[in-house]
C-alpha positions as CSV (number, residue, x, y, z in Angstrom):
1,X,-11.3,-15.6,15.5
2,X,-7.9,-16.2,14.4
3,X,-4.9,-13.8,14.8
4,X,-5.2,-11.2,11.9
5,X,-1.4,-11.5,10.3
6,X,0.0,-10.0,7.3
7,X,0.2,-12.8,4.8
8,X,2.2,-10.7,2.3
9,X,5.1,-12.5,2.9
10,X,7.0,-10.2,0.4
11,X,6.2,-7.8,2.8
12,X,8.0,-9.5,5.9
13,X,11.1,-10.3,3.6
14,X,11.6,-6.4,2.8
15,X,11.2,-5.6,6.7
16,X,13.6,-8.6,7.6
17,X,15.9,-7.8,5.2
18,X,15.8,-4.2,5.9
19,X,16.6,-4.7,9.7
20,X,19.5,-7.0,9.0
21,X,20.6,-4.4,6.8
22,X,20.1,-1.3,9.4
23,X,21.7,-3.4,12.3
24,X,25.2,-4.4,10.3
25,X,26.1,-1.2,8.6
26,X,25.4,0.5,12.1
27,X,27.6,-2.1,13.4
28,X,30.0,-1.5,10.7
29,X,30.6,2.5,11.4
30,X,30.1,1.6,15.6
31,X,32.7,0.4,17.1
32,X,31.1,0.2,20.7
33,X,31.5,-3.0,23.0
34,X,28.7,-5.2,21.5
35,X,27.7,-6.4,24.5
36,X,23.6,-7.1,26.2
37,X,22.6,-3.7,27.0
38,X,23.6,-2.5,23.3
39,X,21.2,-4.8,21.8
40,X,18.6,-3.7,23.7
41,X,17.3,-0.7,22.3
42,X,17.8,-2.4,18.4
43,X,15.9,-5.4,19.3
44,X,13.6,-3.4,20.9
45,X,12.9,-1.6,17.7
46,X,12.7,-4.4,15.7
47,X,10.4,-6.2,17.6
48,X,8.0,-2.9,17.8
49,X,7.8,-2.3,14.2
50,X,7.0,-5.7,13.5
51,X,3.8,-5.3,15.3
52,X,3.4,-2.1,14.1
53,X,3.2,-3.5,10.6
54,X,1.3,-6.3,11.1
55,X,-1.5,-4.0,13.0
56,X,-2.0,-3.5,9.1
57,X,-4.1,-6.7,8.3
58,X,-6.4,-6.0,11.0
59,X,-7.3,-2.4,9.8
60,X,-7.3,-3.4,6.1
61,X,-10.0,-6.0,7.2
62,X,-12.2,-3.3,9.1
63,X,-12.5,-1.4,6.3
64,X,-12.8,-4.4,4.3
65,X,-15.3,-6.6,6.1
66,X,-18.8,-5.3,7.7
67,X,-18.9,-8.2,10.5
68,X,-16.6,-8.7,13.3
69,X,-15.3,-4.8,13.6
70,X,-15.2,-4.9,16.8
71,X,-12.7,-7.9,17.2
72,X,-10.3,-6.5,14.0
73,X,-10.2,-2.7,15.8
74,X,-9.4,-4.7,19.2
75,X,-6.6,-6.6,17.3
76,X,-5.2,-3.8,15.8
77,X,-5.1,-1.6,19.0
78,X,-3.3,-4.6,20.4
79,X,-0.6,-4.4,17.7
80,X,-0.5,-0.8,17.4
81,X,0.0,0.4,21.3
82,X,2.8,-3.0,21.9
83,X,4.9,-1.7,18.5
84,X,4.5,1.7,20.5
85,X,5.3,0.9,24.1
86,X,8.1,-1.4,22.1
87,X,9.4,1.7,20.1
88,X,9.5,4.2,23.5
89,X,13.1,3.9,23.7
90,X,14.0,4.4,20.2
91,X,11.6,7.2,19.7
92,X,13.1,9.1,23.3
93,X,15.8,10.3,20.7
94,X,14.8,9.4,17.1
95,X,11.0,11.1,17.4
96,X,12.3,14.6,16.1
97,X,14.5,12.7,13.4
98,X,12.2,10.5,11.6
99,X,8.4,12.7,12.0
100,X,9.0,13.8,8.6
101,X,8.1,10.4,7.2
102,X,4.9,10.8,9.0
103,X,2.9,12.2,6.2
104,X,3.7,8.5,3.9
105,X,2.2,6.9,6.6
106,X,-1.1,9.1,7.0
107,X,-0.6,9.1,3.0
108,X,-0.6,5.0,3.0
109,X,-3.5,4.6,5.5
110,X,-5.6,7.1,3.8
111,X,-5.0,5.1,0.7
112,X,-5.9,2.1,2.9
113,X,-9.4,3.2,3.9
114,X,-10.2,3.5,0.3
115,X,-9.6,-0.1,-0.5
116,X,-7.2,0.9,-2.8
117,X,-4.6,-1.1,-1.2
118,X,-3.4,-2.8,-4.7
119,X,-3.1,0.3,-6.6
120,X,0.7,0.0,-7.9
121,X,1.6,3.5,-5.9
122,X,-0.3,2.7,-2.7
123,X,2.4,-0.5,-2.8
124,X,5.1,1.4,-3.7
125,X,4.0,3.7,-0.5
126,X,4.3,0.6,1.4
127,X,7.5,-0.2,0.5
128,X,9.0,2.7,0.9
129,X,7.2,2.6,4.6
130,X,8.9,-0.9,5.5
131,X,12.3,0.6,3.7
132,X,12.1,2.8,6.8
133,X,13.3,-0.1,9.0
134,X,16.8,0.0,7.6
135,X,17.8,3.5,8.7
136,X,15.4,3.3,12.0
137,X,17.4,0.1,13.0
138,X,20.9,2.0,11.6
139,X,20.0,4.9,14.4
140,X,18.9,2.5,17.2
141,X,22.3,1.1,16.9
142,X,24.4,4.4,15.5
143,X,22.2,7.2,17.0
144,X,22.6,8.8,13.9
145,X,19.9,8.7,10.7
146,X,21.2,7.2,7.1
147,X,19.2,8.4,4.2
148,X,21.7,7.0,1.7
149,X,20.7,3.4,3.7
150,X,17.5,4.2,3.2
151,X,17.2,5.2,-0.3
152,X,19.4,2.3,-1.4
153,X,17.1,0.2,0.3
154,X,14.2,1.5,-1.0
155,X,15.1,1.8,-4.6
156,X,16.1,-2.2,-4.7
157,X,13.2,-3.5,-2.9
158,X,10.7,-1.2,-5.0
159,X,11.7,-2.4,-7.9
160,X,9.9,-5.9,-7.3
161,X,6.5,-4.0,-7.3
162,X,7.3,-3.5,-11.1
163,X,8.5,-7.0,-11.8
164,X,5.3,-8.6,-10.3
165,X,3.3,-5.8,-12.3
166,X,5.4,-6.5,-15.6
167,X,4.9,-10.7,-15.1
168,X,1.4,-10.3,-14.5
169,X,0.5,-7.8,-17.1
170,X,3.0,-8.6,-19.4
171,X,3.2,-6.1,-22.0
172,X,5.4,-3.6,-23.3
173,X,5.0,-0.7,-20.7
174,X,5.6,-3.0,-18.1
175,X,8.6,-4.4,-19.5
176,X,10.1,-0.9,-20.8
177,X,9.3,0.2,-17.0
178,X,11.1,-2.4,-15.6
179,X,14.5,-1.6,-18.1
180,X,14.2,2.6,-17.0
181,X,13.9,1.5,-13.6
182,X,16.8,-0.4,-13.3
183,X,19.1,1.8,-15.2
184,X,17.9,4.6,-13.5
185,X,18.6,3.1,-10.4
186,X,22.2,2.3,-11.5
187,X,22.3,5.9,-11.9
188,X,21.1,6.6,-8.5
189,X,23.4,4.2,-6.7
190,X,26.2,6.3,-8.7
191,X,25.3,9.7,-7.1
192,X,24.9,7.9,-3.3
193,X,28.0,7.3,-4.0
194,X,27.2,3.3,-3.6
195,X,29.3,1.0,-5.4
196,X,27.3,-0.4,-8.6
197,X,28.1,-4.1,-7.4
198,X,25.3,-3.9,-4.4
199,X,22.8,-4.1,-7.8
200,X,24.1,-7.0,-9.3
201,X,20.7,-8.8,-8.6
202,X,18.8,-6.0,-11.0
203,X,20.5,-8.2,-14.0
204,X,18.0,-10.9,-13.6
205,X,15.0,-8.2,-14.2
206,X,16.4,-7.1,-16.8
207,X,16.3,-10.6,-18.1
208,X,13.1,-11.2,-17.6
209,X,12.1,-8.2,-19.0
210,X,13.6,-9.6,-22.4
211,X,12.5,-13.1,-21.9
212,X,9.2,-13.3,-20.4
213,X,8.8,-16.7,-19.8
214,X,5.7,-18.1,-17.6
215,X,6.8,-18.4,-14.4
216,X,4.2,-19.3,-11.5
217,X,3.8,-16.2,-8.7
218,X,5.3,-18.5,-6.0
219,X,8.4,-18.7,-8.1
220,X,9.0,-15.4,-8.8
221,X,8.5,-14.8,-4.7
222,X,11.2,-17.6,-4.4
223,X,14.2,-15.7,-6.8
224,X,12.7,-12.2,-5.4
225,X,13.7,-13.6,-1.9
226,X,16.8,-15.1,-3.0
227,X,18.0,-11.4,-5.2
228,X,16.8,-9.5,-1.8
229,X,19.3,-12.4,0.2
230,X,22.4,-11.3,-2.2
231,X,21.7,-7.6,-2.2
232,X,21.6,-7.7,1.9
233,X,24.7,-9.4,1.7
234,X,26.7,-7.2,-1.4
235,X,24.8,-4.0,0.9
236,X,26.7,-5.3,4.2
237,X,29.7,-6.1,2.8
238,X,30.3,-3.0,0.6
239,X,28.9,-0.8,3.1
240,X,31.1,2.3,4.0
């Protein structure tokens, strides 16, 4: 049996991107020796979430598949209890902090166990669950929790579960959606107090959302993952 891995790879690039995120602005408002021992606990963190969320793939097979439960349950224990073990040191102070986005994750694996893993708000639970690595990482390295980080985090990265939706489906709704969402979100950014620049990439939804040519999923992955490389950047360098 192979290694159960999450093959969203959308899914790795919001968690990636996320950490980078969480790790520079901490750095950017710490101005503490960077030297081994205060990487530790931020690596540390990283690491453990990553395992945490790939313990995903082999609970969404279990409930899933009717063969080889066994194995998936063993695999997932395995990636569940390292991200934990991995996580002790972060959660020794951040615990009391972050329990209050325990209730999306019970939400999202309720959700899960219904195989309703592709319903457009069980994925934007998701996202907003691997959002959650920006302002983890931020207090791994600050001590402190960002819910600005996280919110302007989460409201970029969300906003490609409505661009696959709107290429896929392609009709008005979808297309209208996509236009509210990102003006809204301008709107948002505006109240965090978050300079409007940091959402230059939104311009090339909106685009699409006027032009909707045919573009193959693996292309629109590619310009997602190249907008989500230019927001991390704008996000690190504007970031105060």
């Amino acid at each position: 049996m192979k290694i159960p891995v999450v093959k969203e790879h959308g899914s790795w690039v919001v968690f990636i991107f996320s950490s980078v995120a969480g790790i520079a602005a901490g750095l950017k408002v710490n101005s503490r020796h960077m030297d081994i021992d205060f990487f530790f606990v931020p690596i540390l963190t990283i690491v453990g979430l990553a395992f945490l969320i790939n313990s995903k793939a082999p609970l969404a097979s279990v409930f899933r598949t009717k063969t080889e439960k066994k194995a998936y349950l063993t695999w997932f224990a395995f990636f569940s209890v390292s991200g934990t073990l991995l996580l002790i040191p972060f959660l020794y102070n951040g615990l009391k902090t972050f329990i209050v986005f325990l209730p999306l994750v019970l939400g999202y694996l309720i959700l899960l166990s219904l195989e309703m893993e592709h319903n457009i708000f069980v994925e934007l639970l998701g996202f907003a669950i691997l959002a959650l690595s920006a302002p983890i990482v931020y207090f791994a390295v600050t001590g402190a929790m960002s819910y600005r980080l996280y919110f302007v985090v989460f409201i970029f990265f969300a906003a490609g579960v409505f661009k696959v939706r709107m290429r896929i489906k392609k009709d008005l709704k979808y297309r209208l959606l996509m236009g509210f969402y990102s003006i809204a979100s301008l709107f948002v950014f505006f109240l965090l107090n978050m300079p409007l620049v940091v959402l230059a990439p939104f311009s090339e939804n909106i685009v699409s959302a006027i032009r909707m040519s045919d573009l193959k999923l693996r292309t629109i992955g590619n310009i997602e993952l190249i907008k989500g490389l230019i927001f991390t950047a704008l996000l690190i360098f504007f970031w105060r």
